[in-house]
N, C-alpha and C positions, 0 to 999 in steps of 0.2 A: 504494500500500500504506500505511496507516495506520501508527500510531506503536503501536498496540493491536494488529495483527496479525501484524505483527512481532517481536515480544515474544514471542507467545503461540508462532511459528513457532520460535524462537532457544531459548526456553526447552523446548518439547516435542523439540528436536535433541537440547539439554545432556540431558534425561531420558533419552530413546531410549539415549545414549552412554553415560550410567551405567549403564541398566537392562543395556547386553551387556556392559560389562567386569564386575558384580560377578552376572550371570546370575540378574538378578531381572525375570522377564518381564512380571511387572503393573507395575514404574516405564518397562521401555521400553515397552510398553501406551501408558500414559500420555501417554509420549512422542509416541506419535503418534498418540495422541487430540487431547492437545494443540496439534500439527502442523496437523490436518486442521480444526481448530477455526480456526487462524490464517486457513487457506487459504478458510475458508466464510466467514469477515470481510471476506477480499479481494474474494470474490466479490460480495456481500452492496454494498461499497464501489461496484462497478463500475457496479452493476444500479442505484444511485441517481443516478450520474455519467449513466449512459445516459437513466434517466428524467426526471433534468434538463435534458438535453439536449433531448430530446424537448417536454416543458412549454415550454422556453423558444422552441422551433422554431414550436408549437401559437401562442405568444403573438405571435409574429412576422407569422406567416399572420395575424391578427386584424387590424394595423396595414394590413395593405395587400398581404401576401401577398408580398413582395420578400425578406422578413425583415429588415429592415433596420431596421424600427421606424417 
């Protein structure tokens, strides 16, 4: 999880929290507009970890196919 995603998850919670104690439904809206914004970062994060993965597997097969380099 990113130092960005996190944030965004932490701070759409604090919104969410305010938006039901003062029963203003567009800041908790917000809130977990915010939330799901975090959560599509993490994932976003993951899907580049996997396709470096991948790239780096691809370069490996290149070397000699052992992956070993």
């Amino acid at each position: 999880m990113s130092d960005e995603s996190a944030m965004d998850k932490l701070k759409g919670k604090a919104k969410e929290a305010v938006g039901k104690l003062t029963g203003d439904r567009r800041k908790e809206t917000e809130g977990k507009t915010d939330q799901a914004k975090g959560g599509a970062k993490d994932a976003m994060d993951q899907v580049k970890g996997r396709a470096q993965g991948v790239r780096d597997s691809l370069k490996g097969d290149e070397r000699g196919g052992d992956g070993k380099g």
